[in-house]
Each structure stands twice: as structure tokens, then as C-alpha cells.
C-alpha positions as CSV (number, residue, x, y, z in Angstrom):
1,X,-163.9,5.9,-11.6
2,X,-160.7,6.8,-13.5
3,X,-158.2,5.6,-11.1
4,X,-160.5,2.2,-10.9
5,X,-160.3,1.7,-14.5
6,X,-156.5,2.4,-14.3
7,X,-156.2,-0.4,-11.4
8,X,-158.2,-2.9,-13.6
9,X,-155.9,-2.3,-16.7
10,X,-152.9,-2.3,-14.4
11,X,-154.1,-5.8,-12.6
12,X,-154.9,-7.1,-16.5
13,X,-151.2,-6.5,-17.6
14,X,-149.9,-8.0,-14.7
15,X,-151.7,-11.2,-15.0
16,X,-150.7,-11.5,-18.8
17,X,-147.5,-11.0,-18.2
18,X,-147.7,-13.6,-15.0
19,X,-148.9,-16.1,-17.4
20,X,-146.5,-15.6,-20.0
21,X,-143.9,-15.7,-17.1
22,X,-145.1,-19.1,-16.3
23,X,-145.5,-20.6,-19.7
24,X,-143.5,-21.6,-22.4
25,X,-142.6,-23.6,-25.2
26,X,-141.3,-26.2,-23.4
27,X,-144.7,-26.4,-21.5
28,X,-146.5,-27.7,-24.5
29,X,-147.6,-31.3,-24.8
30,X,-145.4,-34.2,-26.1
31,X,-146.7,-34.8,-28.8
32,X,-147.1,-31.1,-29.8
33,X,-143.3,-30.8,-29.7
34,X,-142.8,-34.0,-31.4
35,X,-145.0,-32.4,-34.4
36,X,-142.6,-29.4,-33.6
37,X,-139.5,-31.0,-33.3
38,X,-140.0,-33.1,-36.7
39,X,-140.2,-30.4,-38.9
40,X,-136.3,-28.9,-37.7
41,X,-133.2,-29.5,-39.8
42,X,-130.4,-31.4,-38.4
43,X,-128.5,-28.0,-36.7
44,X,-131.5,-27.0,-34.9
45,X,-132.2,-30.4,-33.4
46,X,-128.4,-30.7,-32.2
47,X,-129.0,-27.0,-30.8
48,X,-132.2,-27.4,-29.3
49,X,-130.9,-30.5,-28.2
50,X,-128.2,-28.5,-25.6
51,X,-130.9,-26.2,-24.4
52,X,-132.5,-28.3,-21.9
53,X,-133.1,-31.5,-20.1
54,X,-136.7,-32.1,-21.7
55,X,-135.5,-31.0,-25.4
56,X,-132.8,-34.0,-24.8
57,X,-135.2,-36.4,-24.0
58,X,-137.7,-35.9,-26.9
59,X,-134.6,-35.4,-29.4
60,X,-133.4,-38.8,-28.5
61,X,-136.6,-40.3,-30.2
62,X,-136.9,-41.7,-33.3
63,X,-140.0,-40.5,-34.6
64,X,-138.0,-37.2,-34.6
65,X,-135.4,-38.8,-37.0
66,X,-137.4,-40.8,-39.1
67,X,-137.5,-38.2,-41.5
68,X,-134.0,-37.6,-41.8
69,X,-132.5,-41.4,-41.5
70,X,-134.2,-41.7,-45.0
71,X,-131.4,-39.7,-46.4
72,X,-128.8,-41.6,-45.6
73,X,-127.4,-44.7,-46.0
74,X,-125.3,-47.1,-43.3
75,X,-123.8,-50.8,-44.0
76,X,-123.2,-53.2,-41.0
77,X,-122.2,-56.6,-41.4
78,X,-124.1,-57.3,-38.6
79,X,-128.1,-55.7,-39.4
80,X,-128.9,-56.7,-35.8
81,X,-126.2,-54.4,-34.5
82,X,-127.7,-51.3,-36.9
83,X,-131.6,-52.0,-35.3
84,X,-130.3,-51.8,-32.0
85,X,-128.9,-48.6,-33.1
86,X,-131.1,-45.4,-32.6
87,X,-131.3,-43.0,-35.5
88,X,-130.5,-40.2,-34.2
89,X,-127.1,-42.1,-33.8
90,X,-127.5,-43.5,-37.2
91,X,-127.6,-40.0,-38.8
92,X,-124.9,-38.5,-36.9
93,X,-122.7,-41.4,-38.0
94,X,-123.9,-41.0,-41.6
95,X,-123.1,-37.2,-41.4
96,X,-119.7,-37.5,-40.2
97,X,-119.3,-39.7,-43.2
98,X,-120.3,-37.3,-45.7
99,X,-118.0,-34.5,-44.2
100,X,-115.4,-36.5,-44.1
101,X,-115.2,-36.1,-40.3
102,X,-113.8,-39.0,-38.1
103,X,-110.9,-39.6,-35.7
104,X,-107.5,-42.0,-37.1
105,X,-105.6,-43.5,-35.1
106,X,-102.6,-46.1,-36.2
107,X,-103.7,-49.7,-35.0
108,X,-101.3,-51.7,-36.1
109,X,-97.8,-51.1,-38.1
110,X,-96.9,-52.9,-41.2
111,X,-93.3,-53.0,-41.8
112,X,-92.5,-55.3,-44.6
113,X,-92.4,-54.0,-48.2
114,X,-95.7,-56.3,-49.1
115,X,-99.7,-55.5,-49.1
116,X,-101.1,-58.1,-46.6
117,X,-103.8,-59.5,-47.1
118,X,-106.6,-59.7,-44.2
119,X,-109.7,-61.1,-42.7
120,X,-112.3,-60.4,-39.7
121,X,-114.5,-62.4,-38.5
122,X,-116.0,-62.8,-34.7
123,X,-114.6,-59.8,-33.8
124,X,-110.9,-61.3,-34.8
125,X,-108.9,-59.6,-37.4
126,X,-105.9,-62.1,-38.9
127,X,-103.1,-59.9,-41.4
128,X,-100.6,-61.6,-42.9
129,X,-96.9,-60.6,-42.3
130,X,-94.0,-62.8,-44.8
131,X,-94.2,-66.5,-43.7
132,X,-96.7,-66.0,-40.7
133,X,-100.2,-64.9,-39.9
134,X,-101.3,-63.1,-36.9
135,X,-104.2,-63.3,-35.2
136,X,-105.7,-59.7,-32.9
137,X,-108.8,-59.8,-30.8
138,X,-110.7,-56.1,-31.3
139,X,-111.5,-54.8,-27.9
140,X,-114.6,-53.2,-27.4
141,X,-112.6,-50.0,-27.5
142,X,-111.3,-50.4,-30.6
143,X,-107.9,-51.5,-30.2
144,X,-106.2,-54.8,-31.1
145,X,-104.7,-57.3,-29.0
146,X,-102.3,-59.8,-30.0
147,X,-103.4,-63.4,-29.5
148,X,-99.7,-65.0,-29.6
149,X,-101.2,-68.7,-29.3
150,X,-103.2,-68.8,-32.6
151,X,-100.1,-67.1,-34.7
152,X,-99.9,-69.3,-38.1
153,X,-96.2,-69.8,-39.5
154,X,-96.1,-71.7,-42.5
155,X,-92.8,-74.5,-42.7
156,X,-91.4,-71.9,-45.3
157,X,-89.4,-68.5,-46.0
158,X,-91.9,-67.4,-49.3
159,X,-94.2,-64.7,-48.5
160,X,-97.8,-65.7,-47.6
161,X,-100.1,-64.8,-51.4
162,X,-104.2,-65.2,-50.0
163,X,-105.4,-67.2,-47.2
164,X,-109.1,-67.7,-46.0
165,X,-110.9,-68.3,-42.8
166,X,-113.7,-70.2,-42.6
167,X,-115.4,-73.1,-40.0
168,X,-112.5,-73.1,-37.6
169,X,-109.7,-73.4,-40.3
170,X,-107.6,-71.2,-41.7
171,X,-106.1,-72.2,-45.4
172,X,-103.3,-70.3,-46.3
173,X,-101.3,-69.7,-50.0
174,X,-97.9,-69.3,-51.0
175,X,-95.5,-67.4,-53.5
176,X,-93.8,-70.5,-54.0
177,X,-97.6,-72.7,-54.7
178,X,-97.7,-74.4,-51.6
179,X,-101.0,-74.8,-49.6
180,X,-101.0,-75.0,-45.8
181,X,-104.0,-75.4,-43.7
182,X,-104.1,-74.7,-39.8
183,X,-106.6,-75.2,-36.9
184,X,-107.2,-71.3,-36.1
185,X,-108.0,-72.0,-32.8
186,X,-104.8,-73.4,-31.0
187,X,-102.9,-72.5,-34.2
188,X,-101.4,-76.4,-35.1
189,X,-101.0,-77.2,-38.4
190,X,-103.5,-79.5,-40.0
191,X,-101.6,-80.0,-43.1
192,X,-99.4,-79.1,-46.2
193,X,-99.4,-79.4,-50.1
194,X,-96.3,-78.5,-51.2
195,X,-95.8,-76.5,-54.3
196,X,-98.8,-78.4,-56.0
197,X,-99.1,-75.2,-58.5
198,X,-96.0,-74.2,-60.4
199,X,-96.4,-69.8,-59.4
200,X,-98.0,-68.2,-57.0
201,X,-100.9,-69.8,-55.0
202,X,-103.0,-66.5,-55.8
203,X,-106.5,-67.2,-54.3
204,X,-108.3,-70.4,-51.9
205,X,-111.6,-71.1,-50.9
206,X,-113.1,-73.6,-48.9
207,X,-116.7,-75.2,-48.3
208,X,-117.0,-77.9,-45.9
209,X,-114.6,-80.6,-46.8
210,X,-113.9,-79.1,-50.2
211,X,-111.6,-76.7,-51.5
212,X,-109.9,-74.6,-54.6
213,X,-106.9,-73.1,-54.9
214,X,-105.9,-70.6,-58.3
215,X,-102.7,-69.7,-59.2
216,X,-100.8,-67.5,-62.3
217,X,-100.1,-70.5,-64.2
218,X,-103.6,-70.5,-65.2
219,X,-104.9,-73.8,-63.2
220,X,-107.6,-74.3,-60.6
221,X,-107.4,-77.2,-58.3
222,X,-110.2,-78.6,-56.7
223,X,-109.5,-80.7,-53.6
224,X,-111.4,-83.2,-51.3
225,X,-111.0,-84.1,-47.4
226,X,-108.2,-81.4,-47.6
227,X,-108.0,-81.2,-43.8
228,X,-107.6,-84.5,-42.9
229,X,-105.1,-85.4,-45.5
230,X,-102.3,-87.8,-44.8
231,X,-98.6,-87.8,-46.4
232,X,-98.8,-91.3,-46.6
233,X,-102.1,-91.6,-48.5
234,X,-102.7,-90.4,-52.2
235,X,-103.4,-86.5,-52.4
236,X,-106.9,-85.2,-52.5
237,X,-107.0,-83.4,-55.6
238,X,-109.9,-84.2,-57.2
239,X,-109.3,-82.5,-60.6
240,X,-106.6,-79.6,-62.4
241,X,-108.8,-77.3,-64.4
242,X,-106.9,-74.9,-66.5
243,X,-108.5,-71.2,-67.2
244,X,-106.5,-69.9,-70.3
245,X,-105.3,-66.8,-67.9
246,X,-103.8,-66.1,-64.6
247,X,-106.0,-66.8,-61.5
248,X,-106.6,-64.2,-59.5
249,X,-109.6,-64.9,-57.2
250,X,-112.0,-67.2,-56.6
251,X,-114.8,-68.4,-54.6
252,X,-117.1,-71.1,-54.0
253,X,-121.1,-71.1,-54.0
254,X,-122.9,-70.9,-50.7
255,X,-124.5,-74.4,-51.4
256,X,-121.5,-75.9,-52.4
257,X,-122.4,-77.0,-55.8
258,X,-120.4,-74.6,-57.9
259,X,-117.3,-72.0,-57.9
260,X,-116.3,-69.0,-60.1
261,X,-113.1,-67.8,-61.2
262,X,-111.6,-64.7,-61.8
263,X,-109.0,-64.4,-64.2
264,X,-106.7,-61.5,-65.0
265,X,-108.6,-59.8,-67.9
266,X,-106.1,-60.8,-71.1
267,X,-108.6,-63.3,-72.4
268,X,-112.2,-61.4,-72.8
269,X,-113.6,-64.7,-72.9
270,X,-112.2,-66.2,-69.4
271,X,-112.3,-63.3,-67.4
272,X,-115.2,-64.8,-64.7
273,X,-116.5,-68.3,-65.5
274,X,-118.9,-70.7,-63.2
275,X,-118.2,-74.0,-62.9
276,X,-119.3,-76.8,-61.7
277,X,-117.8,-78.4,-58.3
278,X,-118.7,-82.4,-58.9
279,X,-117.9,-82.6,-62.6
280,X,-115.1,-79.8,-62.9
281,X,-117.2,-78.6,-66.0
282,X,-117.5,-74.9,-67.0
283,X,-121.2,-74.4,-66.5
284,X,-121.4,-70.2,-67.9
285,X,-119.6,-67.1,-68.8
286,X,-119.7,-63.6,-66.8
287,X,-118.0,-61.7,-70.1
288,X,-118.9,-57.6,-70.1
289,X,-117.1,-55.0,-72.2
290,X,-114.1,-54.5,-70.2
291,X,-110.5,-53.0,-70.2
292,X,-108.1,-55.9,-71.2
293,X,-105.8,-56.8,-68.7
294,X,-108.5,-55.0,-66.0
295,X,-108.2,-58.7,-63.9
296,X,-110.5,-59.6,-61.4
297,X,-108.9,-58.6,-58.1
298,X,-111.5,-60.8,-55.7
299,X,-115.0,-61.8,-55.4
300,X,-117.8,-63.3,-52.9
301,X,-121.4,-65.0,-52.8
302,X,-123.3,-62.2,-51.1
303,X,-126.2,-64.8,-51.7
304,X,-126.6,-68.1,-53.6
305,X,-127.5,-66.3,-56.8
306,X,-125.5,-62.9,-56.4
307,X,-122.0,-62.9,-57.0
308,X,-120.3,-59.1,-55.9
309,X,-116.5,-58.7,-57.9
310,X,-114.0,-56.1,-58.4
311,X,-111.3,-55.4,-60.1
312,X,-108.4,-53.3,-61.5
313,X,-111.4,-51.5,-63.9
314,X,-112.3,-49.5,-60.2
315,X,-115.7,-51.2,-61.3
316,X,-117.4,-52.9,-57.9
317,X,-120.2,-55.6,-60.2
């Protein structure tokens, strides 16, 4: 009777211990893991993560990120390329932000003694260099290649000031207040306005077939039919506004109807104003409590009634 009782507890143990042989945690259902696997930090996921095939799969979800993603934050130009983007991806991008983790590597090499200025747009970056502007494709790796064919080179030895790029054009200042405007796609030149302001061509902006152009002696052109313009026909310029300061940046409504101007800061009173694009009359003032002298360094429409600028004051309004 003894030794069967000893054979029973014996067989018992054996069985437990067969069962707990056989199962673990990665035997539980799905979803219990996904209630499991929610409740981790970010370290345990990434280690959990390197522990097995099945842990890899689940971690890749986004119902185990959710609650994470909503402590960070990620711009993209582009908002379709950031939904495409899982968020386990999105955190580990916003991490490596925060601790100031990322890879640099030298792109391109700037060798004259002069900040350039720069755009991108479809995927093409154009960086101005003295007289000429260069045009790189970005390669889905990351690095640039040159597109020789669509290099700009204005008629001129003074340094290019601000140039834009917008509907297949490319308008261009210059230290010496000449405007140049170029096809961006084979790179000929549309046309020229030569030194129409008396200093520095400091910012342009263009909206259909209308454009502005600010410089330091305190004027703002406004131009019509820019691109198709003629030497032997009467110049385009529509009106000569003068600001009271130094232009420094500009830009023009989304619709078209209106422009604001930036100014260098030494007038409280001009340093952003709206105006109007068909009359050329100053339709408001942006004045705040500001540093004087703290110009406006640039600006842009993020919508019709949002205007984003920045300036010398480190202040982003």
C-alpha cells in the first residue's frame, strides 16, 4: 500500500513537471500576449523582441505601440509617408531623436566663404554656390547626385542672395539687385531684370504669373507675366512699394491675393506687414514686443490664414 502511494505521488510529479515542460509563456493566446506585451516599457519590448520568432511577430504590431507613440512627436513633409510608417518604427525614430543618437555623414562640401541658400522639393535638393545653382537628385539611399543638365548660372560674377522654386521655375536673386528666372527642368534661362533694386535682391516669391522681389534698400517690387518677359517690351513691374526698413523675406498668400513682408526689426512698426497684391496697399500690421534690430530672417503660408516666421530673436511665430 505504501510503495503504491509512493508510485502515485511519483507518476503525479512527473506529469506536472511534463506539462510545465511542454508549456510556456509563449504558448499563451495572441491576444493574451498582446494584453501582455502592452503593458512593457520600451527596453523590455526591444529585448523580448530578440528572444524569439513569435515575440518578433507580435512586437511588430501596432496595438503594442499605441501606447507609447503618444509620447512622441514626428514631422514629415509628406503625412502619407508617416501612415505608411509603423509605430514601432515611429518610436524608435523619435527615441533616437531624444538621445541624440543618429549616424552623420558629409553629403556634400561647401567651399566658398558664403551661407547658401537651399531648397527641396520632389525629392531634388538645389544649393546655391557664387553665380550658379546646382541641382542633386536624393537617392533612395540617401546620397546626392549631381544633375549637371539643370545647373542654373546666372549672366553675372555677384553672388546668388535668395532664389525660389516653384511650378517648374526657378527665380533667382542677386548681390548686385538683378533677378534672373530659369526653366528648372532643362536649366535655359527664361529671363533677366537687371539690377532693378539698387542693394541686394534679399528675398523672391512667386505665385502663378506674379511675383515680388525685396531688397535692403527698403523696396518691394511686384511684377506681372515675369516669365515671359521680353527686352523689347515695357518691364512688368506692376508697382515699387517702399517698407521704411530693409527687406529681408517675403512671401506670397496661397490664394494669391496678398503678400507679407519682413523687415529687419529697426522700425517696430514695419517689421511684418500684409499687403495687398492687386492694389499694392498695406492691408495690416503683425507688430509684437520685440528686440529692435531682431529682423525677420524668412517666412511661409503653412495655410491661407497661418503665417509661420523666424527671425534673429531665435523666436519661431
Amino acid at each position: 500500500m505504501i510503495m503504491s502511494q509512493k508510485m502515485i505521488s511519483l507518476a503525479g510529479r512527473q506529469d506536472r513537471e511534463l506539462v510545465e515542460s511542454r508549456f510556456g509563456l509563449v504558448d499563451l493566446p495572441d491576444d493574451a500576449l498582446f494584453c501582455i506585451l502592452s503593458t512593457c516599457d520600451i527596453q523590455t519590448l526591444g529585448a523580448l523582441c530578440r528572444c524569439c520568432r513569435k515575440f518578433n511577430r507580435l512586437i511588430q504590431s501596432d496595438s503594442v505601440w499605441l501606447k507609447h507613440c503618444r509620447n512622441f512627436t514626428l514631422i514629415h513633409p509628406d503625412f502619407t509617408v508617416l501612415k505608411r510608417t509603423s509605430l514601432k518604427e515611429q518610436c524608435r525614430i523619435a527615441l533616437n531623436w531624444v538621445k541624440h543618437e543618429y549616424r552623420e555623414r558629409t553629403l556634400l562640401r561647401h567651399n566658398p566663404r558664403q551661407i547658401p541658400w537651399m531648397q527641396y522639393c520632389d525629392k531634388t535638393l538645389w544649393i546655391s554656390t557664387r553665380n550658379t545653382i546646382r541641382c542633386y537628385r536624393v537617392q533612395p539611399s540617401g546620397q546626392l547626385r549631381e544633375q549637371p543638365h539643370r545647373t542654373l548660372t546666372l549672366s553675372t560674377h555677384e553672388d546668388v542672395s535668395r532664389f525660389v522654386v516653384k511650378d517648374n521655375i526657378v527665380v533667382s536673386g542677386c548681390r548686385d539687385g538683378s533677378l534672373f528666372v530659369f526653366n528648372c527642368e532643362n536649366g535655359r534661362k527664361l529671363t533677366e531684370f537687371t539690377k532693378v533694386h539698387c542693394m541686394d535682391t534679399q528675398t523672391v516669391d512667386i505665385h502663378n504669373s506674379t511675383m515680388i522681389s525685396g531688397s535692403r534698400d527698403h523696396t518691394v517690387k511686384v511684377w506681372s507675366n515675369f516669365s515671359h518677359y521680353d527686352a523689347s517690351e515695357c518691364e512688368p513691374l506692376r508697382a515699387t512699394i517702399n517698407v521704411g526698413d530693409r527687406v529681408w523675406s517675403s512671401a506670397i498668400a496661397l490664394d494669391g491675393r496678398s503678400f507679407a513682408v519682413g523687415t529687419a526689426g529697426i522700425n517696430p512698426d514695419t517689421a511684418i506687414g500684409v499687403w495687398d497684391i492687386d492694389s499694392c496697399q498695406k492691408l495690416l500690421s503683425l507688430n509684437l514686443p520685440r528686440t529692435i534690430g531682431a529682423g525677420t530672417l524668412d517666412m511661409k503660408y503653412e495655410s491661407q490664414h497661418i503665417l509661420l516666421t523666424c527671425g534673429y530673436d531665435s523666436y519661431l511665430r
